[in-house]
ZADO-1210 file (C-alpha; in nm, 4 decimals, padded with zeros to 6 digits):
<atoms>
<atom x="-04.7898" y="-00.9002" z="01.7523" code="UNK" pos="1"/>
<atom x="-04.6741" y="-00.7062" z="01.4403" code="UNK" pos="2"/>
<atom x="-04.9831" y="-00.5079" z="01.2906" code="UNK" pos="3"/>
<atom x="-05.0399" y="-00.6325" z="00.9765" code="UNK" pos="4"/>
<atom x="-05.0535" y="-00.3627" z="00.6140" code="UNK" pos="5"/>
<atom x="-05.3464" y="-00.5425" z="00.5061" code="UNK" pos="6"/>
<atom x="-05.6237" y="-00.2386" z="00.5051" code="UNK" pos="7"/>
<atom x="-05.9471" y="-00.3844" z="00.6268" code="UNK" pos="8"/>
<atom x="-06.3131" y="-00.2451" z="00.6173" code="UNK" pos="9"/>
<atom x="-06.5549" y="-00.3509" z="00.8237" code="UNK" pos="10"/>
<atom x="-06.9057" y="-00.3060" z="00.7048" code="UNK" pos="11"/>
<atom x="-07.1749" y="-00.4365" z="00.9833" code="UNK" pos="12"/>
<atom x="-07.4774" y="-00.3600" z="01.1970" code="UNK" pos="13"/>
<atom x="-07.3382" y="-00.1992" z="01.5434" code="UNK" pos="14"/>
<atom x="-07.3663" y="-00.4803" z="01.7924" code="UNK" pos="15"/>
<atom x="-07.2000" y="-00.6513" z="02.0783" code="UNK" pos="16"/>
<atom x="-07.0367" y="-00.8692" z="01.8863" code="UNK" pos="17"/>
<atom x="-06.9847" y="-00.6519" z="01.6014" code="UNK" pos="18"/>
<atom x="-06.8118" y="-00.4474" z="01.7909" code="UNK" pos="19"/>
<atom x="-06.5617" y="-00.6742" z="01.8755" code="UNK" pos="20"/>
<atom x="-06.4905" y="-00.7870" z="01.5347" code="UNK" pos="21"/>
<atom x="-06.4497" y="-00.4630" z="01.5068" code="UNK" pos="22"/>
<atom x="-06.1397" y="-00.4477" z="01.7787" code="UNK" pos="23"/>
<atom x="-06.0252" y="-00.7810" z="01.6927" code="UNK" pos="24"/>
<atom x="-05.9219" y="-00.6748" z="01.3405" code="UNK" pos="25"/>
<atom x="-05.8221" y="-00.3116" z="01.4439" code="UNK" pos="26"/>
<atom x="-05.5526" y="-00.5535" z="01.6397" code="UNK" pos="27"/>
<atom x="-05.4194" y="-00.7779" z="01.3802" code="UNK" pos="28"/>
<atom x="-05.4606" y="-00.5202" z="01.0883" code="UNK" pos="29"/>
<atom x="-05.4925" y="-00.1914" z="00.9219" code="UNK" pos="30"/>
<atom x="-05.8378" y="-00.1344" z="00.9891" code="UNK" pos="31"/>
<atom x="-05.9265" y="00.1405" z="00.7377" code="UNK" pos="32"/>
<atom x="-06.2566" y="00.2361" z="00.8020" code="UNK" pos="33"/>
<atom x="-06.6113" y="00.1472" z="00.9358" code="UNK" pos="34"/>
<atom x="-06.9579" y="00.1006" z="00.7726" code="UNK" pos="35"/>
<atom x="-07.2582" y="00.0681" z="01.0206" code="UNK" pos="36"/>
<atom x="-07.5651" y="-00.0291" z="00.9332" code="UNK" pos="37"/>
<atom x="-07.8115" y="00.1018" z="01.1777" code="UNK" pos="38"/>
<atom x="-08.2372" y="00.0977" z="01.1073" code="UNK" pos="39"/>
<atom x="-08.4049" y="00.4039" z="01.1644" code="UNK" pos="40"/>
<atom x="-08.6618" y="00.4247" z="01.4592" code="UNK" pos="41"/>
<atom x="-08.9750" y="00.2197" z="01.3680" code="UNK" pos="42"/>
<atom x="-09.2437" y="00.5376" z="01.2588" code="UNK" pos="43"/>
<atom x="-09.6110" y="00.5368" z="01.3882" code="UNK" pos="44"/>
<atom x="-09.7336" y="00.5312" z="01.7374" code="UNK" pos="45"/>
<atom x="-09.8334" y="00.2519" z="02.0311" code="UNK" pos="46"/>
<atom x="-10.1219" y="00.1502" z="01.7320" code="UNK" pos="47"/>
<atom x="-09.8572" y="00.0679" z="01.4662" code="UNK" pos="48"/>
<atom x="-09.6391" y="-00.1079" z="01.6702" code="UNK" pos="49"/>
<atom x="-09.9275" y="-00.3634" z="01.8542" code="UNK" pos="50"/>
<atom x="-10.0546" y="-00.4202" z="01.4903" code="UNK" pos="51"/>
<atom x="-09.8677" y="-00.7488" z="01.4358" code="UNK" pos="52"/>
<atom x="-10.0262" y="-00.8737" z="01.7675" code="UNK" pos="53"/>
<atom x="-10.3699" y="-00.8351" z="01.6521" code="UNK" pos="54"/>
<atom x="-10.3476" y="-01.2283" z="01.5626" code="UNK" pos="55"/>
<atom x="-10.4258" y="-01.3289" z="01.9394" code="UNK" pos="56"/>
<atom x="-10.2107" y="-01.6303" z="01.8900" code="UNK" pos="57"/>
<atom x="-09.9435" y="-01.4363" z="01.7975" code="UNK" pos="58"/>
<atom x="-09.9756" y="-01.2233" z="02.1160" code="UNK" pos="59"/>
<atom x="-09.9706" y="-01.5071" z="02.3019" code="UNK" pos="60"/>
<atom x="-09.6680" y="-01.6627" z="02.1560" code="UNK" pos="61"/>
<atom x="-09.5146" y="-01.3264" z="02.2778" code="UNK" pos="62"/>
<atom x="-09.6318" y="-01.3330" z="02.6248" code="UNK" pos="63"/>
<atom x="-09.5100" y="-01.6244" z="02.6526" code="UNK" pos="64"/>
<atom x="-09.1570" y="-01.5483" z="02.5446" code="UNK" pos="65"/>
<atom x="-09.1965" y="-01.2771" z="02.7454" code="UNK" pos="66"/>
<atom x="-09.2446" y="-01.4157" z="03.0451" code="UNK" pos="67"/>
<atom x="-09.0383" y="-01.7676" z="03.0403" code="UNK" pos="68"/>
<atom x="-08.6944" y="-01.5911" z="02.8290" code="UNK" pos="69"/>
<atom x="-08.5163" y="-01.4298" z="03.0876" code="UNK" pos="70"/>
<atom x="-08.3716" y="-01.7710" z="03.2847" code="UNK" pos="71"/>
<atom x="-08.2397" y="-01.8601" z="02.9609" code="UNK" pos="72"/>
<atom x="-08.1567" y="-01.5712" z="02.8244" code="UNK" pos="73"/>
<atom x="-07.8977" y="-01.4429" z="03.1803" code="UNK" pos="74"/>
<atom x="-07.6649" y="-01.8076" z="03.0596" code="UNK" pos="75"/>
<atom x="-07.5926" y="-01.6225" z="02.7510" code="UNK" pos="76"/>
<atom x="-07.5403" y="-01.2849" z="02.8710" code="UNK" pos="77"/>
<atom x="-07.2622" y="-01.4337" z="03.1630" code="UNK" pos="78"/>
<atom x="-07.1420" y="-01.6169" z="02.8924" code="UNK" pos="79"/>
<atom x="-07.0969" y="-01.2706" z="02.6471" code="UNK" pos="80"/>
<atom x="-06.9611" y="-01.1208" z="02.9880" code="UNK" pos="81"/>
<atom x="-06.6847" y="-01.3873" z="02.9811" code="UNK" pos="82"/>
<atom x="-06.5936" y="-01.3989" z="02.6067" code="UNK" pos="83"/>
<atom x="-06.6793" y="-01.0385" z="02.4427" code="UNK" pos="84"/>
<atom x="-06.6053" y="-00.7579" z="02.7485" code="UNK" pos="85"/>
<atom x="-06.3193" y="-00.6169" z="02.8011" code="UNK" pos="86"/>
<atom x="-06.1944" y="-00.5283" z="03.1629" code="UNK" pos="87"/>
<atom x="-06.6180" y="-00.5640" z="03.2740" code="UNK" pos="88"/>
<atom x="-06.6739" y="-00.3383" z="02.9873" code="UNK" pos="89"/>
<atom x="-06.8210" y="-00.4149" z="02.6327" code="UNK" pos="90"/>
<atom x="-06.6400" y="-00.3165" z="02.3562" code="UNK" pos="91"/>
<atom x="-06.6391" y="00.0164" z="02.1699" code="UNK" pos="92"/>
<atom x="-06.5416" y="00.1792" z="01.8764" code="UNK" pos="93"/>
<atom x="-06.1995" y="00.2370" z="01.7952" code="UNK" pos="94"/>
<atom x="-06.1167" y="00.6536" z="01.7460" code="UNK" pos="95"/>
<atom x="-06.0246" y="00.8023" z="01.4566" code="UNK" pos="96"/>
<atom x="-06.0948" y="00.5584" z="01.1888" code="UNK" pos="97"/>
<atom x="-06.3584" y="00.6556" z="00.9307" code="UNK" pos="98"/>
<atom x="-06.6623" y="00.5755" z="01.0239" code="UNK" pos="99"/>
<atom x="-06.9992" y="00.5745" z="00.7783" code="UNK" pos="100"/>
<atom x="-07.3304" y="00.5147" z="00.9494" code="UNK" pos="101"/>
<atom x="-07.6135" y="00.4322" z="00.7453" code="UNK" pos="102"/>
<atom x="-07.9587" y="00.3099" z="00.7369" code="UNK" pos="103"/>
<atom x="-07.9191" y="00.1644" z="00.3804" code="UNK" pos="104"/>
<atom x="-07.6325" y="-00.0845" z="00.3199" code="UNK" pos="105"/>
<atom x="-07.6301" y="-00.0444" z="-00.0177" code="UNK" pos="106"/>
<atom x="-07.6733" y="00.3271" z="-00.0621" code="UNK" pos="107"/>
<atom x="-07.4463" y="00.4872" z="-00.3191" code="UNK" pos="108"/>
<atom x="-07.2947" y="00.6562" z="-00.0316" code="UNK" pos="109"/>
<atom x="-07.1174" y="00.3155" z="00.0728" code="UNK" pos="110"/>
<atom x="-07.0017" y="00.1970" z="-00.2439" code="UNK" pos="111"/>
<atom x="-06.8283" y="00.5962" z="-00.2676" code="UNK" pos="112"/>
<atom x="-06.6950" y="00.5337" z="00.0828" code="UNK" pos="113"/>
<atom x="-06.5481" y="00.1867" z="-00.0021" code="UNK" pos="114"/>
<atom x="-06.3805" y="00.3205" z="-00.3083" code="UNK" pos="115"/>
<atom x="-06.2404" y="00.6738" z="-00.1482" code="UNK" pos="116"/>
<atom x="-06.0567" y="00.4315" z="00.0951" code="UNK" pos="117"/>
<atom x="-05.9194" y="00.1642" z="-00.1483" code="UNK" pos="118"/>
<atom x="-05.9427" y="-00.1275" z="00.0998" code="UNK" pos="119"/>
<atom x="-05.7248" y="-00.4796" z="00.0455" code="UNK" pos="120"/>
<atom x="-06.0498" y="-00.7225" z="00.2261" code="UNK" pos="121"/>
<atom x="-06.4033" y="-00.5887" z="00.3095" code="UNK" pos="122"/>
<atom x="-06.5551" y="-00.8038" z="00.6007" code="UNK" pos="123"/>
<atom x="-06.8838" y="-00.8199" z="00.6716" code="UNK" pos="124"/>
<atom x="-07.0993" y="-00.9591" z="00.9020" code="UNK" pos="125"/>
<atom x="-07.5302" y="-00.8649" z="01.0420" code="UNK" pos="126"/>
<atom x="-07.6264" y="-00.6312" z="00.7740" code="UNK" pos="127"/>
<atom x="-07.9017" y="-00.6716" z="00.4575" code="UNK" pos="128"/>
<atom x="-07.8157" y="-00.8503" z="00.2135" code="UNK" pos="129"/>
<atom x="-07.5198" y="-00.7016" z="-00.0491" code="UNK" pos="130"/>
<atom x="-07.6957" y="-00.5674" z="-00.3779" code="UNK" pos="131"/>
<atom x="-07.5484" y="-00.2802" z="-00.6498" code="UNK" pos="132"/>
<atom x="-07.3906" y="-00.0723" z="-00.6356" code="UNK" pos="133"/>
<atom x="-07.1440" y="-00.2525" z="-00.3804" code="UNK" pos="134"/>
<atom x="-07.1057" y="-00.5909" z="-00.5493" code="UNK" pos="135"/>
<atom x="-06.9413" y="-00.4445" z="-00.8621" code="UNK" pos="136"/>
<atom x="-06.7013" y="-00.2790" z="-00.6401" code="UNK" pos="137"/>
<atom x="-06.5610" y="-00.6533" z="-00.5829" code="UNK" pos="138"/>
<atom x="-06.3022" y="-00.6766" z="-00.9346" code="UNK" pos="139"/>
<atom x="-06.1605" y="-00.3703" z="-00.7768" code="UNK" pos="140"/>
<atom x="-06.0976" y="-00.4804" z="-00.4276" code="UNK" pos="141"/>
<atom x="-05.7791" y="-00.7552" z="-00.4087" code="UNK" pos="142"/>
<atom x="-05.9308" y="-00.9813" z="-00.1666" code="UNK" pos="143"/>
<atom x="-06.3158" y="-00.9250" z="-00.2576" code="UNK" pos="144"/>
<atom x="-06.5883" y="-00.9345" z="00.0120" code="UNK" pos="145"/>
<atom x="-06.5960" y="-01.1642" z="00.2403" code="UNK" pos="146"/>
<atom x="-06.8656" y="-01.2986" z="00.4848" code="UNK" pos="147"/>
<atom x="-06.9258" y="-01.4422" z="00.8292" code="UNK" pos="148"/>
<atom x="-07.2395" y="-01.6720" z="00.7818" code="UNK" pos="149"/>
<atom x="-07.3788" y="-01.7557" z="01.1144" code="UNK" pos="150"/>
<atom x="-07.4806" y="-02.1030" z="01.0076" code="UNK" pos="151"/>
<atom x="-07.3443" y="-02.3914" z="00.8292" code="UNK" pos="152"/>
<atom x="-07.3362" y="-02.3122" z="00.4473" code="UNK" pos="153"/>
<atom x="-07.4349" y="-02.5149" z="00.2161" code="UNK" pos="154"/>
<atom x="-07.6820" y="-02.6848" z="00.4573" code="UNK" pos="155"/>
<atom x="-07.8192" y="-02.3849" z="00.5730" code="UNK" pos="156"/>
<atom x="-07.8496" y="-02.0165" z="00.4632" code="UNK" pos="157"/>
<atom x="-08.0575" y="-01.7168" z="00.5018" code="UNK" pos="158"/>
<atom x="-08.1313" y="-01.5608" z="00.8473" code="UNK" pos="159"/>
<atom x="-08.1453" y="-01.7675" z="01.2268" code="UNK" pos="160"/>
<atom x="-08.0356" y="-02.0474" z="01.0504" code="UNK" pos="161"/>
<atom x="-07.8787" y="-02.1933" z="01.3515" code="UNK" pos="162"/>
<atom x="-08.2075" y="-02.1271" z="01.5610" code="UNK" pos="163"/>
<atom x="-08.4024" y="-02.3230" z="01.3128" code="UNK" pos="164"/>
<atom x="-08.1036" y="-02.6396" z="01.3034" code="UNK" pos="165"/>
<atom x="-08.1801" y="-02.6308" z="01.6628" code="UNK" pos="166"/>
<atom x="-08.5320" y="-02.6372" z="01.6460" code="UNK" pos="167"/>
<atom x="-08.5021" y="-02.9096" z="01.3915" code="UNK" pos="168"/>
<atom x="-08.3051" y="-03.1440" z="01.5640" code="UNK" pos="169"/>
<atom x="-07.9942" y="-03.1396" z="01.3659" code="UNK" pos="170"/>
<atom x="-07.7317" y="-02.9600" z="01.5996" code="UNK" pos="171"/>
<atom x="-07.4867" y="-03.1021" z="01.3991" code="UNK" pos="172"/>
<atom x="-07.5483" y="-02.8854" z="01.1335" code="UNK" pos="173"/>
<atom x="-07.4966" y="-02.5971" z="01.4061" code="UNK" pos="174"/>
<atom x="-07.2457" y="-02.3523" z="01.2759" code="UNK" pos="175"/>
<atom x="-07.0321" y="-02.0964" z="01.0967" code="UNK" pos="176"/>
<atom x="-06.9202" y="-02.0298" z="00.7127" code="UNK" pos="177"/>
<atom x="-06.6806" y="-01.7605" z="00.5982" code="UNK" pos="178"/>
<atom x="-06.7264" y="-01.7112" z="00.2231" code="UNK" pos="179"/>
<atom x="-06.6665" y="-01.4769" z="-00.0570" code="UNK" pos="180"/>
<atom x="-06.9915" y="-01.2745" z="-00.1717" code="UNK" pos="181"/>
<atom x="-07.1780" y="-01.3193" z="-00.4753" code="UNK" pos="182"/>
<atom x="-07.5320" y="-01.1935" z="-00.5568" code="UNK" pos="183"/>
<atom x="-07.6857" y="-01.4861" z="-00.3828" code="UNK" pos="184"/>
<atom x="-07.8248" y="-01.4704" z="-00.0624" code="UNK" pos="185"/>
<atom x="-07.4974" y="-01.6803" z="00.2075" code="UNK" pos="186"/>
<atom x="-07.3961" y="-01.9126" z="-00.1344" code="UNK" pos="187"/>
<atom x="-07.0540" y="-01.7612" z="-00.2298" code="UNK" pos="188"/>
<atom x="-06.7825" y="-01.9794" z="-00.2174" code="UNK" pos="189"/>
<atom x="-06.6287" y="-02.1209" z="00.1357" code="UNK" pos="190"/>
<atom x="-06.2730" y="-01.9870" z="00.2867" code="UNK" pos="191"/>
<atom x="-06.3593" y="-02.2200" z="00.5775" code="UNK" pos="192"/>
<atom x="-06.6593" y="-02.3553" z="00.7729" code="UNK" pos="193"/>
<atom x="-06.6748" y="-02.4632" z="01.1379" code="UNK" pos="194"/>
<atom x="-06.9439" y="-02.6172" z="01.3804" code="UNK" pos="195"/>
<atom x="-06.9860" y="-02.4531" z="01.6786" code="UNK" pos="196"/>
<atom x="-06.8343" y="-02.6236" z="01.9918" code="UNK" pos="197"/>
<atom x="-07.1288" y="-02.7443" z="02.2557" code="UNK" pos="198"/>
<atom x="-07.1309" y="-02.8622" z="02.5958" code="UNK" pos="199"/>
<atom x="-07.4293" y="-03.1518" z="02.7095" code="UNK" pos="200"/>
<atom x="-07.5543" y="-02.8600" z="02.9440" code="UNK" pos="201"/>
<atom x="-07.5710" y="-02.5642" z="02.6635" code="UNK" pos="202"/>
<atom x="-07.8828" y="-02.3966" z="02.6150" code="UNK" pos="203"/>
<atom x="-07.9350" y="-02.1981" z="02.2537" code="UNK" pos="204"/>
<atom x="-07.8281" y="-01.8960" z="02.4284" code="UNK" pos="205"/>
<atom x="-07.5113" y="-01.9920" z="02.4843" code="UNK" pos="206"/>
<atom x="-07.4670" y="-02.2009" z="02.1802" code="UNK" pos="207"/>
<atom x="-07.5679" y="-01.8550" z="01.9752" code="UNK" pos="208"/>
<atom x="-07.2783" y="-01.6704" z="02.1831" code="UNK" pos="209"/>
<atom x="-07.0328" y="-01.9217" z="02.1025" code="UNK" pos="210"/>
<atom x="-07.1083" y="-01.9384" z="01.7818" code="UNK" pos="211"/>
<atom x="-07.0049" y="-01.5503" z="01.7162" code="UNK" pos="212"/>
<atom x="-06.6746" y="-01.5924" z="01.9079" code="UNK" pos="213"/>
<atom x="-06.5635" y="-01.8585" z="01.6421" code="UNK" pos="214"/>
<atom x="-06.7090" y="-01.7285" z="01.3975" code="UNK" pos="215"/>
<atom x="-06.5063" y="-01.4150" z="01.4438" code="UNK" pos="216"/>
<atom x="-06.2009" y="-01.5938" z="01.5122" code="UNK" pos="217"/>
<atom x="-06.2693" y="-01.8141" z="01.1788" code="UNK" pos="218"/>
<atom x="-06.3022" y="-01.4650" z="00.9810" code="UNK" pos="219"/>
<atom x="-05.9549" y="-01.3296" z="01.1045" code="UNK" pos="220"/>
<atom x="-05.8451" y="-01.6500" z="01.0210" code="UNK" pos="221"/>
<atom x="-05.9678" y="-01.6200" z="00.6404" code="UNK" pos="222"/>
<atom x="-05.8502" y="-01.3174" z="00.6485" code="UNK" pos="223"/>
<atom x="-05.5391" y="-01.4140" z="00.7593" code="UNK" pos="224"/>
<atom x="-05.5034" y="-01.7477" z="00.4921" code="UNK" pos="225"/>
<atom x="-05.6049" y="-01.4615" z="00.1813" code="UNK" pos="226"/>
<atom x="-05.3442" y="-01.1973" z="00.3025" code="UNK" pos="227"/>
<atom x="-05.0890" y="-01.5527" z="00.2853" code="UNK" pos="228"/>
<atom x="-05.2132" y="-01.6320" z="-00.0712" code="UNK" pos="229"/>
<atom x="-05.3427" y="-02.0062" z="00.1160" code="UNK" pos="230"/>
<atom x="-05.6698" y="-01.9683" z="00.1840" code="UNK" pos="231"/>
<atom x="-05.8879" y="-02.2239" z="-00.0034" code="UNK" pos="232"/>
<atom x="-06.2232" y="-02.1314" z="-00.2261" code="UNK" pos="233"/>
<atom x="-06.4618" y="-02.4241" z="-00.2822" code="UNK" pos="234"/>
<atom x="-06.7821" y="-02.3707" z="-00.4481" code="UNK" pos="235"/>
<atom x="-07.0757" y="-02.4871" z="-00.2519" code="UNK" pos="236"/>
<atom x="-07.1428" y="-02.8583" z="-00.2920" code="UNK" pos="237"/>
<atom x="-07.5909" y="-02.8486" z="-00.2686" code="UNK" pos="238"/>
<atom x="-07.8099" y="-02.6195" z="-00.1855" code="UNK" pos="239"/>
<atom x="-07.9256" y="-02.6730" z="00.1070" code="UNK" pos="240"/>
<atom x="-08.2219" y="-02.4919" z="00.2969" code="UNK" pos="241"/>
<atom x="-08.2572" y="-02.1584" z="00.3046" code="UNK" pos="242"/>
<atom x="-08.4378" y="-01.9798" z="00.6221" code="UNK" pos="243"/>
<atom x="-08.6192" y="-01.6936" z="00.4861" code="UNK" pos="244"/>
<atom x="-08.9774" y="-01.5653" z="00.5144" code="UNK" pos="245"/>
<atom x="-09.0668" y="-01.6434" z="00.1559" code="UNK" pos="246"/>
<atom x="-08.9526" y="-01.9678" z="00.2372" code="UNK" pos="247"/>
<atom x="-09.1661" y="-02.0058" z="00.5893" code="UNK" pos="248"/>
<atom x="-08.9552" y="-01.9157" z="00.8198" code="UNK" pos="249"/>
<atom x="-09.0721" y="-01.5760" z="01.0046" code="UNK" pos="250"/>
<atom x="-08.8601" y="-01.5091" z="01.3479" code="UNK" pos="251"/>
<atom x="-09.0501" y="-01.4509" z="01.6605" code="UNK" pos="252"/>
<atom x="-08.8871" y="-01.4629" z="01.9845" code="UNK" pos="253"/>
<atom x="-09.0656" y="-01.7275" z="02.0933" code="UNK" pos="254"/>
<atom x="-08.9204" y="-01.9785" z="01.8700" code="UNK" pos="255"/>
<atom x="-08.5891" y="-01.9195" z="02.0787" code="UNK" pos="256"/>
<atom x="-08.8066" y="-02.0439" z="02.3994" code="UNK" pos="257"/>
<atom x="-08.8975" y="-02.3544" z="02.1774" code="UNK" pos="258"/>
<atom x="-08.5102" y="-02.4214" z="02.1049" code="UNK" pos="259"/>
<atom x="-08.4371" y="-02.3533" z="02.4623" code="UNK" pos="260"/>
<atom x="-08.6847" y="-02.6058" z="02.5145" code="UNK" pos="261"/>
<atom x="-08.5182" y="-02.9034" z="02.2614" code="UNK" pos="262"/>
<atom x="-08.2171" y="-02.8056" z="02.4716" code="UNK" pos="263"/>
<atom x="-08.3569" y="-02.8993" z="02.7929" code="UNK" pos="264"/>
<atom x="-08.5295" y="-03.2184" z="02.7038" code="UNK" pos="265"/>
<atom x="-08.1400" y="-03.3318" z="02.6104" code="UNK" pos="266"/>
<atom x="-08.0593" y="-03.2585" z="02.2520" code="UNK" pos="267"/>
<atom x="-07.7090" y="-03.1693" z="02.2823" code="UNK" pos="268"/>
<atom x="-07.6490" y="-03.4350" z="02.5260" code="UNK" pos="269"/>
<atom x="-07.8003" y="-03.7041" z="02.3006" code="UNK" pos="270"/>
<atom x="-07.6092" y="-03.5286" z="01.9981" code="UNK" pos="271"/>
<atom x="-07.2637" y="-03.5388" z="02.1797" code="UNK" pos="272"/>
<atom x="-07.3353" y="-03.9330" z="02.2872" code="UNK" pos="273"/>
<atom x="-07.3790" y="-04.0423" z="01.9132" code="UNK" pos="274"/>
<atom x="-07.1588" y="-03.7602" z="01.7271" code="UNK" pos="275"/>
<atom x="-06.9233" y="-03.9155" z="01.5041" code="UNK" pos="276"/>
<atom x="-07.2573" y="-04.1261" z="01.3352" code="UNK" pos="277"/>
<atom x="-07.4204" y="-03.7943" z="01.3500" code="UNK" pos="278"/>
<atom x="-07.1277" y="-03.5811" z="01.1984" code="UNK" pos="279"/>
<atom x="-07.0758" y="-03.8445" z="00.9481" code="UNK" pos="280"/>
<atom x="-07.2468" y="-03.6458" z="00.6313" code="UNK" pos="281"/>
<atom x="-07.1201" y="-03.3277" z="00.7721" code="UNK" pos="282"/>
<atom x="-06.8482" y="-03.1814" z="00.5328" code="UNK" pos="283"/>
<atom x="-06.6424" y="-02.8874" z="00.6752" code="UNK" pos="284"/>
<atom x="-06.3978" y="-02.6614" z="00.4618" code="UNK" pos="285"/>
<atom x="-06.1039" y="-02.6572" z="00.7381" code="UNK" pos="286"/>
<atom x="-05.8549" y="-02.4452" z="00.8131" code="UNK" pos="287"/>
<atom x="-05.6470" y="-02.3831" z="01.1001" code="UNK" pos="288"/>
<atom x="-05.9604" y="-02.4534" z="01.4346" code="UNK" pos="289"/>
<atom x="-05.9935" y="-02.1291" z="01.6306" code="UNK" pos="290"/>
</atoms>
């Protein structure tokens, strides 16, 4: 494969699967440099950090996650094994391409980084949300900033949206959006949109793995549809609902047990037995299918 010009940055939290976005567009394109976004060490001793457990119902919810995780939580990590390592190895940074690490995403330290190295496309994926002075770095930049939403935008934006679709019944609004970014929190317009692909014996863990392997592949894809002057831009059709703790969504591990749980008692299964009536209100922005 011919390395494509197009100079890429990458600006992300440093994870698994950030990492191999990371290699993935190091492969197809110039990748120009790297922005981490990595939160400093939680301050205060064992006090400060059993604080939020002082709710005893909390603590138990956490016990409980605990305890009753780890049988679900080994299908996703042989799954990761299979679709993110490399030779039994996960993936790691590529040398000598500019690297920033930060804790603050939008420190003026990033925006001066961006600018020093002039990229064509800024991806980004698993850091806080975009603010000043980065977004008015976006006239200057020819292909803007573009997202990986891990959930299906316009139904669902914010944080674990997928968690809470699953937890919610509504698998079929299980998925992935890549989108420009605006100052909105996931509600830029769509490149292209996928649902993730399920099996009748997936658990969430697994369905939360897959989901970041197209994902990625839909983002190089975007990428690649810009770069060709094809890609599409639709502006999102309704607002959907947005998963946020203002809104009443707070994420505790336990609520991954409880979507675990919807798996077991045969969501997906009943989903994939009724699901073109169940896709039926489901609009995608499509592209070429990773």
């Amino acid at each position: 494969m011919t390395l494509s010009s197009l100079r890429v940055v990458v600006i992300c939290c440093d994870g698994l699967y950030q990492r191999h976005l990371i290699l993935r567009v190091a492969e197809e394109f110039t990748l120009a440099g790297v922005v981490l976004q990595v939160s400093a060490p939680k301050r205060g001793g064992r006090l400060a950090r059993l604080a939020p457990y002082r709710d005893p119902r909390r603590l138990l919810r956490q016990l409980k996650a605990r305890l009753l995780l780890p049988p679900h939580e080994r299908r996703g990590a042989r799954l990761q094994q299979q679709l993110f390592f490399r030779q039994g190895e996960p993936p790691q940074l590529p040398e000598e391409v500019p690297l920033l690490v930060t804790e603050s995403i939008n420190d003026v330290r990033t925006a001066s980084f961006l600018a020093d190295l002039a990229p064509d496309i800024v991806l980004v994926n698993g850091t806080q949300l975009l603010r000043q002075p980065i977004l008015a770095l976006i006239p200057g930049i020819r292909h803007g900033l573009i997202n990986l939403h891990t959930g299906l935008s316009p139904y669902s934006r914010g944080a674990n949206c997928n968690l809470y679709m699953v937890m919610e019944g509504c698998p079929e609004l299980v998925g992935v959006t890549v989108h420009h970014i605006d100052p909105g929190i996931d509600s830029g317009d769509i490149i292209l949109s996928a649902q993730v692909p399920m099996q009748s014996d997936d658990n969430f863990e697994t369905i939360d793995v897959r989901s970041f392997h197209v994902g990625i592949e839909l983002l190089l894809e975007a990428t690649r549809q810009l770069e060709a002057g094809t890609a599409q831009r639709v502006p999102q059709w309704e607002q959907g609902k947005l998963f946020l703790r203002r809104t009443g969504y707070t994420y505790e591990p336990w609520q991954r047990l409880l979507a675990n749980r919807r798996t077991e008692q045969g969501l997906i299964r009943a989903y994939l037995a009724d699901r073109p009536n169940r896709d039926r209100n489901v609009r995608l922005v499509q592209g070429m299918t990773p």
